[in-house]
Backbone as CSV, one residue per row, in Angstrom:
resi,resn,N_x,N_y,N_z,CA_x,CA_y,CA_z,C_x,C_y,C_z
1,UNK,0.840,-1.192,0.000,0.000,0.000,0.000,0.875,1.242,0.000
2,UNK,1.504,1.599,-1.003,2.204,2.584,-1.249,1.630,3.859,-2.029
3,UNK,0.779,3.977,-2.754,-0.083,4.821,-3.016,-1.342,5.306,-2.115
4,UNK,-1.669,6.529,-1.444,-2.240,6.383,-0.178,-2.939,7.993,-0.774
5,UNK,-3.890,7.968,-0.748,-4.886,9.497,-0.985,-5.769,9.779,0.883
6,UNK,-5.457,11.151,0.291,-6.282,11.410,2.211,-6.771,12.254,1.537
7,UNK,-7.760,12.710,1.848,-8.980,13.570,1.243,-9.197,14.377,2.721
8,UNK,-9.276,15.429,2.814,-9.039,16.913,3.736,-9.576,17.802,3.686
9,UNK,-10.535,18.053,4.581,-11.192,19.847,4.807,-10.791,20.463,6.048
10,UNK,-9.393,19.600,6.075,-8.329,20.807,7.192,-9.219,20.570,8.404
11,UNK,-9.984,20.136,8.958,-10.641,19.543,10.101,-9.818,18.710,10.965
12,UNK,-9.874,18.801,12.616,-9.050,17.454,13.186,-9.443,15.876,12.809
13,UNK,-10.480,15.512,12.495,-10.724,14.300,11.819,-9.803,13.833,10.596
14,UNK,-9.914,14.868,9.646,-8.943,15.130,8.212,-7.310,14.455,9.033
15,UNK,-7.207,15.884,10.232,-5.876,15.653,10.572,-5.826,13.937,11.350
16,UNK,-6.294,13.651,11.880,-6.521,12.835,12.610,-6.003,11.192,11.265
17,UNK,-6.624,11.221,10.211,-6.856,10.717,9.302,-5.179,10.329,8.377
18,UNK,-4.806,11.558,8.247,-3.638,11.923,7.905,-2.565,11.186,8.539
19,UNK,-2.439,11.969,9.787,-1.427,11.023,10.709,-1.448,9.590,10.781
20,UNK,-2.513,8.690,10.664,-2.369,7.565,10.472,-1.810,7.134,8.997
21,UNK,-1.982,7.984,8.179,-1.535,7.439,6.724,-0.503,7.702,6.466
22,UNK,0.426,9.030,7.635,1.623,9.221,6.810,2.693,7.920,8.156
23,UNK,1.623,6.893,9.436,2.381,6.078,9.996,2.431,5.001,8.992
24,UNK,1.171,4.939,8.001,1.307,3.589,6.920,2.471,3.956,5.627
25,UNK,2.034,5.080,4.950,3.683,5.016,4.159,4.708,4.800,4.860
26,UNK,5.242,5.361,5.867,6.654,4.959,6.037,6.901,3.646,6.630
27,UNK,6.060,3.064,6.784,6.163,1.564,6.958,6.303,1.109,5.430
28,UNK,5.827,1.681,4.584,5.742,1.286,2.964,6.280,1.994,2.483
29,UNK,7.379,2.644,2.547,8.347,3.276,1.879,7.078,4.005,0.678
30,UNK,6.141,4.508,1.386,4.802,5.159,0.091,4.860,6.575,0.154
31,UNK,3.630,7.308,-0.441,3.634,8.634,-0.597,2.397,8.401,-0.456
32,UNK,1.821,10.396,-0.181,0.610,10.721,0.132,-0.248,11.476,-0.774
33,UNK,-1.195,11.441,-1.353,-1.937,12.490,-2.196,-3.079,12.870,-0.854
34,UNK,-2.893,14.147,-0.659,-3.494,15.123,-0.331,-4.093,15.888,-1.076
35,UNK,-5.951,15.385,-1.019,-6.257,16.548,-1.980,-8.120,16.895,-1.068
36,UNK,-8.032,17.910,-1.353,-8.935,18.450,-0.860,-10.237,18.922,-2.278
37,UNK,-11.571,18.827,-2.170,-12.155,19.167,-2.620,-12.712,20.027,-2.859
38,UNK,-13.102,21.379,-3.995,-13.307,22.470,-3.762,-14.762,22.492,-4.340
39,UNK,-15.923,22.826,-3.223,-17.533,22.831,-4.409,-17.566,24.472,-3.846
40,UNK,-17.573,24.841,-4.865,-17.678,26.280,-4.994,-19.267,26.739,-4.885
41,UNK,-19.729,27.526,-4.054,-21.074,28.044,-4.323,-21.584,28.546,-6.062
42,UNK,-22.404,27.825,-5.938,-23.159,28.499,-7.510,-22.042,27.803,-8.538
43,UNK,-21.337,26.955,-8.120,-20.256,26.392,-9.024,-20.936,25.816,-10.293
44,UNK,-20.642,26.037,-11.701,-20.989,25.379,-12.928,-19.704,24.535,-13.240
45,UNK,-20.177,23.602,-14.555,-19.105,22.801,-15.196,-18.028,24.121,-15.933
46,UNK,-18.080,25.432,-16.348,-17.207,25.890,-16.814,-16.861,26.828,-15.748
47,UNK,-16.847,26.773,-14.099,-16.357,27.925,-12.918,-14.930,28.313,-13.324
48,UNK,-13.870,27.122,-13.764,-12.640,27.781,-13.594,-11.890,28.429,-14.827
49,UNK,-13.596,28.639,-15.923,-12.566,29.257,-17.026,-13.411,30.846,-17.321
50,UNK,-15.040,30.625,-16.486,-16.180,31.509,-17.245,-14.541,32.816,-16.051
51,UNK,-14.751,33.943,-17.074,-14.165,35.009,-16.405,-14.786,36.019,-15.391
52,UNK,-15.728,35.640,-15.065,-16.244,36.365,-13.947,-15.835,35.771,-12.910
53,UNK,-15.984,34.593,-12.684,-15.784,33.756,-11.360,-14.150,33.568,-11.247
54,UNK,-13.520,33.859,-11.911,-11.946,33.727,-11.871,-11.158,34.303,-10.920
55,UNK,-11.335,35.479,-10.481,-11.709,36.450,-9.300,-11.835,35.252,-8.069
56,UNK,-12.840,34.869,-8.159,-13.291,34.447,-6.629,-12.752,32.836,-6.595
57,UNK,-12.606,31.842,-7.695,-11.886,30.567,-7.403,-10.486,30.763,-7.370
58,UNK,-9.615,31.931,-8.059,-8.136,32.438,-7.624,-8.454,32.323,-5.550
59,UNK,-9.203,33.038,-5.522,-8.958,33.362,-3.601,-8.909,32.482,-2.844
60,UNK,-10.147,31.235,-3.294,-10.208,30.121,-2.591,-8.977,28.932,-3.134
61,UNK,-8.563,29.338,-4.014,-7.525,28.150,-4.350,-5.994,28.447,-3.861
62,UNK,-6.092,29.455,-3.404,-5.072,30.310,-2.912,-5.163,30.281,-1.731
63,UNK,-6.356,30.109,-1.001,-6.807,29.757,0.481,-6.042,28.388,0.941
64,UNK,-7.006,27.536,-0.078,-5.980,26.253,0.224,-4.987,25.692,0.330
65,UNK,-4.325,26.246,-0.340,-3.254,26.384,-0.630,-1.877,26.480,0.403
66,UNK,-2.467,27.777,0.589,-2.096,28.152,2.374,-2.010,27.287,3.590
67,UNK,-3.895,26.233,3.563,-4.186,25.342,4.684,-2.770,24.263,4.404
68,UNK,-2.669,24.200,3.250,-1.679,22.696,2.779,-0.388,23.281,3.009
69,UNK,0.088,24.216,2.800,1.502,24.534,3.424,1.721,24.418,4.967
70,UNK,0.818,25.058,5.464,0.566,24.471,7.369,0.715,23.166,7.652
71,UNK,-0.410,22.632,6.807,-0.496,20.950,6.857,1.182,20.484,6.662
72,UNK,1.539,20.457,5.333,2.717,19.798,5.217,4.075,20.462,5.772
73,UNK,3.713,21.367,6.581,5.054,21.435,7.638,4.823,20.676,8.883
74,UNK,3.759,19.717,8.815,3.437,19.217,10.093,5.015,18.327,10.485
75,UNK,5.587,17.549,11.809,6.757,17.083,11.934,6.263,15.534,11.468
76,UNK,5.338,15.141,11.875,4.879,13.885,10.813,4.720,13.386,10.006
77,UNK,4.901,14.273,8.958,4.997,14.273,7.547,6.468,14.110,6.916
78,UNK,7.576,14.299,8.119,8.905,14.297,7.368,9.579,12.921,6.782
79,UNK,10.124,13.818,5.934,10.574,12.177,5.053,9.272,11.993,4.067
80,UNK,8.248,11.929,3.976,7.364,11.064,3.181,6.910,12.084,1.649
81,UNK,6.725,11.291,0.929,6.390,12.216,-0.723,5.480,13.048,-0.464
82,UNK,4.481,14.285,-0.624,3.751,14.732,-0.173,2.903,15.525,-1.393
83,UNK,2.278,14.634,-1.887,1.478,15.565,-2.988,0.158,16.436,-2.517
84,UNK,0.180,18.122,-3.081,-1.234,18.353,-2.722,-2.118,18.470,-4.256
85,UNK,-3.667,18.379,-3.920,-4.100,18.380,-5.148,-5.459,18.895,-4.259
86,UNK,-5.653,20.249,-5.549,-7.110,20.949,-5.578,-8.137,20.609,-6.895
87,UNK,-9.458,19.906,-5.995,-10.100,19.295,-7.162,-11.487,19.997,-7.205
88,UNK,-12.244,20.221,-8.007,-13.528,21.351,-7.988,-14.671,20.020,-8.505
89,UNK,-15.422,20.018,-7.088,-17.063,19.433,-7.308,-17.222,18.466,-6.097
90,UNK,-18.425,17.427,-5.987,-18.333,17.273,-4.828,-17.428,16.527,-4.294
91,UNK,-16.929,16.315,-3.035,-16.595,15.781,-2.063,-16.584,14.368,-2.754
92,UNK,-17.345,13.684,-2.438,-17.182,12.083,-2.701,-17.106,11.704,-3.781
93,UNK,-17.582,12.238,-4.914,-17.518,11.770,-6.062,-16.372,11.949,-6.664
94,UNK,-15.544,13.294,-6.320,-14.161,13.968,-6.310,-13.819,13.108,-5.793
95,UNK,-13.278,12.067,-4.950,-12.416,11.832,-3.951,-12.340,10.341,-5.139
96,UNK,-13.693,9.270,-5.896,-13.475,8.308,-5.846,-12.716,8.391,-7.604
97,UNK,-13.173,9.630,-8.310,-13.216,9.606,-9.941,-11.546,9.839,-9.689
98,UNK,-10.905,11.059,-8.516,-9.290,10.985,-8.278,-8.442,9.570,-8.077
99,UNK,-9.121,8.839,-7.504,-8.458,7.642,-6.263,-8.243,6.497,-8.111
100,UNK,-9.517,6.683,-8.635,-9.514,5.711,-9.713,-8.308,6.076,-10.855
101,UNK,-8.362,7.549,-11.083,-7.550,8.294,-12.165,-5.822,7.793,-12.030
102,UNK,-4.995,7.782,-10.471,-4.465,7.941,-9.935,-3.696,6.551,-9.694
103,UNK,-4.809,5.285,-9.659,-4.635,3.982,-9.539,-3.900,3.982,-7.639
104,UNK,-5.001,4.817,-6.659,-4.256,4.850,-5.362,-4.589,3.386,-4.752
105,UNK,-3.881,3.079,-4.135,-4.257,1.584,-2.708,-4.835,1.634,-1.986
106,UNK,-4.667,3.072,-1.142,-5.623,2.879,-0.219,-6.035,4.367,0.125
107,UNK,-7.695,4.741,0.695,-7.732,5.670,0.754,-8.408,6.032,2.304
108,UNK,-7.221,7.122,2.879,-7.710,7.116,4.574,-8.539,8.145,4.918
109,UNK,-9.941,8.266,5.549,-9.948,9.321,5.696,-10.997,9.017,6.770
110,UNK,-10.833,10.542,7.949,-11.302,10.347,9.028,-12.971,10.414,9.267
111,UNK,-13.831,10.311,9.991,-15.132,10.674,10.315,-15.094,10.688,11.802
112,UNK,-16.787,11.470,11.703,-16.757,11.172,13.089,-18.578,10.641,13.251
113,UNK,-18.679,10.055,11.879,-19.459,9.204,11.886,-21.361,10.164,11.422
114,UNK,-22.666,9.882,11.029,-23.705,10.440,11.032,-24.995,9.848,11.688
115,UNK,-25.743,10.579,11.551,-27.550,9.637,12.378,-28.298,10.846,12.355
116,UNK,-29.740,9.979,12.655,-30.556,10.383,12.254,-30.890,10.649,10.873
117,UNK,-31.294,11.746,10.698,-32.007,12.814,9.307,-30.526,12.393,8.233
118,UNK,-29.497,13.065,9.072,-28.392,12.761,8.006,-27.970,11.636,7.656
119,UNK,-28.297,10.805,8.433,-27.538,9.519,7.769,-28.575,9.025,7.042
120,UNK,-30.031,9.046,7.330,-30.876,8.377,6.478,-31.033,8.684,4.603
121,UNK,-30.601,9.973,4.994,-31.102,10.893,3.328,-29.905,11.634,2.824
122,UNK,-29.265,11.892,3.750,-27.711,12.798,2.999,-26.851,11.630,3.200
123,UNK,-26.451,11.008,4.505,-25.064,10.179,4.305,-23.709,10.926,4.507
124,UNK,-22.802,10.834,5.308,-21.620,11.422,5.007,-20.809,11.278,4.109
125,UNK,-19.810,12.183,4.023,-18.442,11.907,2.270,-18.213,10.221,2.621
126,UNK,-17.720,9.928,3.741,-16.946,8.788,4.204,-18.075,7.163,4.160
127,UNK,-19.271,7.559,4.368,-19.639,6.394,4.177,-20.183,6.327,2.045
128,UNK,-20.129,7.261,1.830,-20.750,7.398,-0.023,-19.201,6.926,-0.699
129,UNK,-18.072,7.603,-0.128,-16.516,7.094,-0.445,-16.832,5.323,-0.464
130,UNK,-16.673,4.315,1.153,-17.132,3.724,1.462,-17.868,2.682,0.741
131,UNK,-18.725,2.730,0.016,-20.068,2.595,-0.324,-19.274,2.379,-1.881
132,UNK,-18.952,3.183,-2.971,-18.484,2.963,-3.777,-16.978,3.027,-4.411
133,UNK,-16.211,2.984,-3.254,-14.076,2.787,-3.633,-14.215,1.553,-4.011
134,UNK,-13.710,1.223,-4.960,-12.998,0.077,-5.564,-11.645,-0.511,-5.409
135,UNK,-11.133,0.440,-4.004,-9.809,0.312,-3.533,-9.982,-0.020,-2.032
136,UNK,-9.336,-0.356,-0.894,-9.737,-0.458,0.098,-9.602,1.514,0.839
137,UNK,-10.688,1.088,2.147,-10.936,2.463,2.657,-10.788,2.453,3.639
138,UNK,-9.634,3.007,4.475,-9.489,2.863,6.324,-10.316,4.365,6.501
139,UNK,-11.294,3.829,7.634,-12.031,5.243,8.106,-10.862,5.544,9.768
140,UNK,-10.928,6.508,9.574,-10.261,7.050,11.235,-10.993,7.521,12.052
141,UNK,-11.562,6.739,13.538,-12.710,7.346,14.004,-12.224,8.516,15.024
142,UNK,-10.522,8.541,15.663,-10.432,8.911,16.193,-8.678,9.745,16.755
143,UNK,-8.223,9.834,17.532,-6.454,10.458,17.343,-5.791,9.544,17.694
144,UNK,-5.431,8.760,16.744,-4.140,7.894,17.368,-2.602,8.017,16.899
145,UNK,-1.904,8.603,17.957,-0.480,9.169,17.691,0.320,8.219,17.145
146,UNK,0.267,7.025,17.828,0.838,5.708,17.465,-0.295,4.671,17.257
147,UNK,-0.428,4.636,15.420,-1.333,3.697,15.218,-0.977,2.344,14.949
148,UNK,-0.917,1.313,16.031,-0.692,0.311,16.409,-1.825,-1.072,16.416
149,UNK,-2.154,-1.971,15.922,-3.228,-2.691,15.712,-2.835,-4.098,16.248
150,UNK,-3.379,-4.433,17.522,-2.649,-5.501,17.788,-4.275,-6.740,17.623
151,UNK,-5.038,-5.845,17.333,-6.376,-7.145,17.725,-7.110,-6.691,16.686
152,UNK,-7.286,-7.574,15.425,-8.120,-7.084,14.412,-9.264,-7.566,14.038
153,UNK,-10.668,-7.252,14.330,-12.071,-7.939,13.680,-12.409,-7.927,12.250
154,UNK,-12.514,-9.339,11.990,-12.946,-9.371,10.420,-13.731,-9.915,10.671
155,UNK,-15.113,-9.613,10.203,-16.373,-10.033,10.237,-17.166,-10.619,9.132
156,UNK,-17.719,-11.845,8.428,-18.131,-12.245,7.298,-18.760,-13.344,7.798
157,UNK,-19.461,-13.544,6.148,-20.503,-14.408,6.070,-19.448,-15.604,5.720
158,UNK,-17.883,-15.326,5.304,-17.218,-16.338,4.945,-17.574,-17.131,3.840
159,UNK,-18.258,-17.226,2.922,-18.652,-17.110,1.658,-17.593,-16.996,0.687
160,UNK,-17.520,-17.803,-0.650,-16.400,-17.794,-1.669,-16.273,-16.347,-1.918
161,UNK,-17.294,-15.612,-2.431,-16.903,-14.420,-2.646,-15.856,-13.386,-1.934
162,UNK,-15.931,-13.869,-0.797,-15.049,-13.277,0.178,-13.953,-13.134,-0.109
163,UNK,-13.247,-14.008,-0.522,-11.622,-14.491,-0.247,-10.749,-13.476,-1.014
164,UNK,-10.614,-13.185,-1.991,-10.114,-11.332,-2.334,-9.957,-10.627,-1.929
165,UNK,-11.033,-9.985,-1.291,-11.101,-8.843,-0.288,-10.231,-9.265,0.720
166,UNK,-10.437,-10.551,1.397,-10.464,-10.738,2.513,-8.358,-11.346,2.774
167,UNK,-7.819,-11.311,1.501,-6.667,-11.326,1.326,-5.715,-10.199,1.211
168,UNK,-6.433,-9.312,0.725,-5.996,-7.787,1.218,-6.349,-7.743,2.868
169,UNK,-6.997,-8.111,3.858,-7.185,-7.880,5.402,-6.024,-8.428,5.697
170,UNK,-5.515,-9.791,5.122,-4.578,-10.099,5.643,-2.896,-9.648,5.466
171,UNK,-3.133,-9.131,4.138,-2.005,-7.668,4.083,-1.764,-7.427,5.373
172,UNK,-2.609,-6.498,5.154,-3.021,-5.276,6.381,-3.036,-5.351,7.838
173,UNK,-3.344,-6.744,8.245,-3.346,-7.209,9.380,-1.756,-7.501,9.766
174,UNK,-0.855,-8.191,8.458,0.565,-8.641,8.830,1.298,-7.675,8.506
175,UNK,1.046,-6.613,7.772,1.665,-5.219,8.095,2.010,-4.699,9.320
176,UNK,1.081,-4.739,10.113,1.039,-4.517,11.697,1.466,-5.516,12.734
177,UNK,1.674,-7.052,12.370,1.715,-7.670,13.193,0.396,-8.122,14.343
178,UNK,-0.802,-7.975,13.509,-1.888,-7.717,14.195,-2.505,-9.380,14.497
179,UNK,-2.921,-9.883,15.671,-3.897,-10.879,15.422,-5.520,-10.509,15.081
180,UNK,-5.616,-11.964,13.979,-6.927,-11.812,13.278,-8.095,-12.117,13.836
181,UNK,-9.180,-11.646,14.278,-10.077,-12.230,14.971,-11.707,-12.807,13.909
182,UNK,-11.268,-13.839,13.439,-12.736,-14.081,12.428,-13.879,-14.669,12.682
183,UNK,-14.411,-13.678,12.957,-15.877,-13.391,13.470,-16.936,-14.153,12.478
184,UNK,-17.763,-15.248,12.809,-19.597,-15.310,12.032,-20.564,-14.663,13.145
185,UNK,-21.236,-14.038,13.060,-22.196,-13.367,13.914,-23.726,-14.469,13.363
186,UNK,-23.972,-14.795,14.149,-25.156,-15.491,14.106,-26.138,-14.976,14.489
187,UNK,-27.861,-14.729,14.047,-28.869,-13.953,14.281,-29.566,-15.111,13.736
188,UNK,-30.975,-14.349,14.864,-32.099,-15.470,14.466,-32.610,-15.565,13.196
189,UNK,-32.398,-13.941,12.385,-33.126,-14.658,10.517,-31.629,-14.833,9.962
190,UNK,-30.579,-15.581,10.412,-29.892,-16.382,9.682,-28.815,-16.905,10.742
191,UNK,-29.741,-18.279,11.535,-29.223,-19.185,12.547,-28.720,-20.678,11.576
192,UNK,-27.209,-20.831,11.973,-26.781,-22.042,11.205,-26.228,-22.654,12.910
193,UNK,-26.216,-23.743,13.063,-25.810,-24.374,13.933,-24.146,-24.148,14.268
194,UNK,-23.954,-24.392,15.203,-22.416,-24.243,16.024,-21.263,-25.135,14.746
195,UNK,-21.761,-26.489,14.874,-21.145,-27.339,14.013,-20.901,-26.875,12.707
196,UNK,-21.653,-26.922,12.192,-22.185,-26.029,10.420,-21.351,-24.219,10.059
197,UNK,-21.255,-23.333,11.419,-20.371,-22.273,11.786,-19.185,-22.599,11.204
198,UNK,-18.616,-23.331,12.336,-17.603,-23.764,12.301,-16.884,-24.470,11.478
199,UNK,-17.336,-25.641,10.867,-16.734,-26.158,9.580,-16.231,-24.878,7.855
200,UNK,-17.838,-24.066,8.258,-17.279,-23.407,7.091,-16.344,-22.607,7.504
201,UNK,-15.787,-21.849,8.290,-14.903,-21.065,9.029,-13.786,-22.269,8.802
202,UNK,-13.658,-23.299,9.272,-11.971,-24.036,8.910,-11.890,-24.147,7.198
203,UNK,-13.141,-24.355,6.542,-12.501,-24.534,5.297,-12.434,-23.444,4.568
204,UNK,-13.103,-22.022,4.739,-12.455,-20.864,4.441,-10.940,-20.472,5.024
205,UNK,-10.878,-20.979,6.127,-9.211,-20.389,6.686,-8.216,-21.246,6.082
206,UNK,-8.733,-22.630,5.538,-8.112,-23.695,4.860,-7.224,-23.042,3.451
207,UNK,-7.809,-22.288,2.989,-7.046,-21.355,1.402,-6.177,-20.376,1.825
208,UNK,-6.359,-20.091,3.074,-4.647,-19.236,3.279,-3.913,-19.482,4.182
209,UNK,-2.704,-18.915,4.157,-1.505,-19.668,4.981,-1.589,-18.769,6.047
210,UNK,-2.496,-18.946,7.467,-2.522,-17.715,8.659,-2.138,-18.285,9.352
211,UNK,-1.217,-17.310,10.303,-0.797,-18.057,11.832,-1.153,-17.176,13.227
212,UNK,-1.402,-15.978,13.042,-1.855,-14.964,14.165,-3.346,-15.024,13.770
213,UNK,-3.969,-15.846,14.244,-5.338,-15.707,14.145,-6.456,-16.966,14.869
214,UNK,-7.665,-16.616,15.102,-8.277,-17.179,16.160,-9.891,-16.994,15.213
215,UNK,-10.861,-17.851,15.453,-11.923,-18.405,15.044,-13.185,-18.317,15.722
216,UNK,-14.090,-17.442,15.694,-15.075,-17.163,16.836,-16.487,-17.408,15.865
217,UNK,-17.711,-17.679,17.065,-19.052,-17.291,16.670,-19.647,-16.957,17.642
218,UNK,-20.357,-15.817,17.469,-21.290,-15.230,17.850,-22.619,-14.624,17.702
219,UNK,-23.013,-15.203,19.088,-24.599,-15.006,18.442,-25.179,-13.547,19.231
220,UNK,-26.451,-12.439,18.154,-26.993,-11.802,18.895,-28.002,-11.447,17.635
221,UNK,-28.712,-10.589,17.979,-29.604,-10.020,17.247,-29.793,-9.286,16.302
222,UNK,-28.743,-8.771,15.707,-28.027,-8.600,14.046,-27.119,-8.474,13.635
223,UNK,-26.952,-8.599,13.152,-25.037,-8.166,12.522,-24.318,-7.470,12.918
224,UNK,-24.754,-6.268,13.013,-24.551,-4.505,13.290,-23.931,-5.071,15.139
225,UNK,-24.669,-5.267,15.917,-24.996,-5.321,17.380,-23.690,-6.184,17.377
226,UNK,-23.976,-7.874,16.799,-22.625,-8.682,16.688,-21.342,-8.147,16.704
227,UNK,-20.976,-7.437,15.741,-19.531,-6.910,15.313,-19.258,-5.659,16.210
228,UNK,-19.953,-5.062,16.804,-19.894,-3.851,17.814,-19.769,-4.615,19.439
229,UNK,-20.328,-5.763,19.560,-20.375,-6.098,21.435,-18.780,-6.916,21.091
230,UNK,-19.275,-8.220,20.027,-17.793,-8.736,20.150,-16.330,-8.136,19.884
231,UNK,-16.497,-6.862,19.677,-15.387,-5.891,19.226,-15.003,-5.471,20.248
232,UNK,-16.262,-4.977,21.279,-15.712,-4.423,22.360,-15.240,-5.279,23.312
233,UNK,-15.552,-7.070,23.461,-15.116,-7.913,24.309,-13.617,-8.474,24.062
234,UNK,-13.295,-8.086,23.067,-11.891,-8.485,22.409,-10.506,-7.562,22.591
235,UNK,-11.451,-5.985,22.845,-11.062,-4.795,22.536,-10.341,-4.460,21.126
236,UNK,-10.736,-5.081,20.172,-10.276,-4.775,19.017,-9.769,-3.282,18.940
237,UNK,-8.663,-3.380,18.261,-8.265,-2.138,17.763,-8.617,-1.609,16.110
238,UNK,-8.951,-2.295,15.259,-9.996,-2.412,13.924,-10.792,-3.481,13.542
239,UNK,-11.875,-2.784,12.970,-12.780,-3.753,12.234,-12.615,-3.918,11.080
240,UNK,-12.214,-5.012,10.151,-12.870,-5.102,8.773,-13.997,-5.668,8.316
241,UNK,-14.350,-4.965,6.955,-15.721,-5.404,7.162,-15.620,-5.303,5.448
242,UNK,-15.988,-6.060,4.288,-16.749,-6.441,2.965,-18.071,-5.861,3.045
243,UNK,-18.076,-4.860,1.658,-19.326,-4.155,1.370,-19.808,-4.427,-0.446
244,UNK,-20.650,-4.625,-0.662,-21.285,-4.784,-2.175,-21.159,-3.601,-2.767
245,UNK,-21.285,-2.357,-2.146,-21.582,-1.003,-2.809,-23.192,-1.245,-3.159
246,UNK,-23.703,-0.814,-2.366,-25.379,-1.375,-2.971,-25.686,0.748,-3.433
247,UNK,-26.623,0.168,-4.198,-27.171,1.770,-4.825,-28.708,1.407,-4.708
248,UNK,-28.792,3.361,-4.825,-30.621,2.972,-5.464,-30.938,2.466,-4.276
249,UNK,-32.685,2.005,-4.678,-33.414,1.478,-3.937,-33.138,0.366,-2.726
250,UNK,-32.316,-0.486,-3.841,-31.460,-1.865,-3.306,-30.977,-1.490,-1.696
251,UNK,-29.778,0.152,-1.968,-29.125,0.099,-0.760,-30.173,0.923,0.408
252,UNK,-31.005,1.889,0.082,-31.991,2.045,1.067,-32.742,1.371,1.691
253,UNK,-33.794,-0.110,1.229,-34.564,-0.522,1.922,-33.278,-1.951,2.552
254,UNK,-32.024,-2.395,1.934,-31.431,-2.969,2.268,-30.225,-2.583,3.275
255,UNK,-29.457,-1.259,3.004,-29.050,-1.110,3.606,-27.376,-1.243,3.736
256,UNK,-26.466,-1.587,4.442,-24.900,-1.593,4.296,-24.573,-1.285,5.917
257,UNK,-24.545,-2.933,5.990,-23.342,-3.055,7.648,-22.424,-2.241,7.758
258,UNK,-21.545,-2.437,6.571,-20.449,-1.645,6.690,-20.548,-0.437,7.074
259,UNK,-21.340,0.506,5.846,-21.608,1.936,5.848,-22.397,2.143,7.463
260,UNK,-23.299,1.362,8.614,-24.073,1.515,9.654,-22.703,1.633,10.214
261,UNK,-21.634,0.444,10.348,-20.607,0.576,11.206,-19.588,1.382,11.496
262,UNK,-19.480,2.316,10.008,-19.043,3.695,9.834,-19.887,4.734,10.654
263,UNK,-20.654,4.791,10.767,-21.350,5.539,11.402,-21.631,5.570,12.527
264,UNK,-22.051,4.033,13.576,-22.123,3.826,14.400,-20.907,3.781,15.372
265,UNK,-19.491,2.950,14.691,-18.906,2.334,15.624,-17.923,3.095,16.003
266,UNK,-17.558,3.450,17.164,-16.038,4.456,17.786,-14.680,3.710,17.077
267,UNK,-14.826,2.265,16.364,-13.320,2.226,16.283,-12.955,2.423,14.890
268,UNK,-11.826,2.342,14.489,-11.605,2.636,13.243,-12.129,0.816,12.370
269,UNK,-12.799,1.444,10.813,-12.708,0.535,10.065,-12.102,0.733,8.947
270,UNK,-11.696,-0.908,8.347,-11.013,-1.146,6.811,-12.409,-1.568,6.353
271,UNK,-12.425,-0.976,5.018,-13.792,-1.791,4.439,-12.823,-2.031,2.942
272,UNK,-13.362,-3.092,1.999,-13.011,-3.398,0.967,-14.190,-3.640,-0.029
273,UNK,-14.287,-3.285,-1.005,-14.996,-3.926,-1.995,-15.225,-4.958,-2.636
274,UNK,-16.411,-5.793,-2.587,-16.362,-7.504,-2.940,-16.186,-7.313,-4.495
């Protein structure tokens, strides 16, 4: 994971976000794209050429500009490549059409999570990022000076589809030296017996070569609840979690663990795309 995009509105979350990505390049001898998104009020598809508005996107790009020179004198940043990049439109859609253009690995960026009104109908940048990266996405829920991962939750249905995604976790997990904790959460509208758990759990762990890692099931009353109590009994230090990218109708009346656990959960998550 040497290509690493952090997406920034100069916020402590942003910063928060950052600092963990510039502890993952230099473990990866990587670099950082820093780019911040610019949606300009009253912004059209021609803002940065019509000559009236030239005036007023000079000030704000010049603003930023500024925030990113602060930023990259931070002492955490030394040593590491440090690209900045100013991109005009929204937020998430900016962040995923860059990440794709760019061919980045991984893209970090902090929240501090949504609910209610907003999460039902707006959604934050981080869970719509989330929702459709085709790259993996560490969310940062919170300040960690030394981001250290010694207890990691991966949570799945364990399913063939899985095993892709779920080979990038194990990157990520032996990057850190982390043990794996692989979670089935069992609920009453989809109860498989202890025995039946368990077998598929050895013959999914059967296709890769793991040695820091441990085999759990747990039962409670949905998924969401599962991966949040057994997280906290483990004290995990991340969750991973496999998302479809559901759209449309599909992802409203259906929904996205992942994207709830972004929102809901205090610890940081990796999500990947199936």
């Amino acid at each position: 994971m040497k290509r690493i995009l952090v997406p920034t509105d100069f916020s402590k979350h942003a910063e928060y976000a950052l600092r963990v990505a510039a502890q993952i390049a230099k473990k990866n001898d990587g670099e950082i794209m820093l780019v911040h998104m610019l949606d300009l009020p009253n912004q059209n598809d021609d803002a940065v050429t019509a000559g009236s508005d030239i005036p007023e996107v000079m000030f704000f790009i010049n603003k930023v500009h500024e925030r990113f020179e602060e930023v990259k004198n931070s002492d955490f940043l030394d040593g590491i490549d440090v690209t900045e990049v100013v991109q005009f439109g929204k937020a998430w859609d900016g962040i995923l059409k860059y990440s794709t253009k760019q061919t980045v690995d991984l893209i970090v960026m902090g929240s501090h999570g949504a609910s209610g009104f907003q999460e039902m109908f707006i959604g934050s940048n981080t869970e719509k990022v989330v929702r459709n990266s085709e790259v993996p996405v560490l969310v940062i829920k919170k300040e960690e000076p030394e981001f250290n991962i010694n207890n990691f939750v991966f949570a799945s249905d364990f399913s063939d589809e899985i095993k892709a995604p779920f080979a990038k976790m194990v990157e990520f997990a032996t990057m850190f030296g982390a043990h794996l904790h692989l979670v089935s959460i069992n609920t009453p509208n989809n109860f498989r017996s202890t025995s039946v758990a368990k077998q598929q759990l050895a013959d999914f762990v059967a296709n890769f070569n793991l040695s820091n890692f441990s085999t759990h099931i747990y039962n409670e009353i949905n998924v969401e609840k599962g991966v949040l109590n057994f997280s906290k009994e483990v004290k995990a230090d991340l969750l991973g979690m496999c998302t479809h990218g559901r759209k449309g109708l599909a992802h409203f009346f259906n929904g996205s663990i992942s994207e709830d656990l972004v929102n809901h959960s205090d610890r940081h998550i990796l999500t990947i795309k199936i």
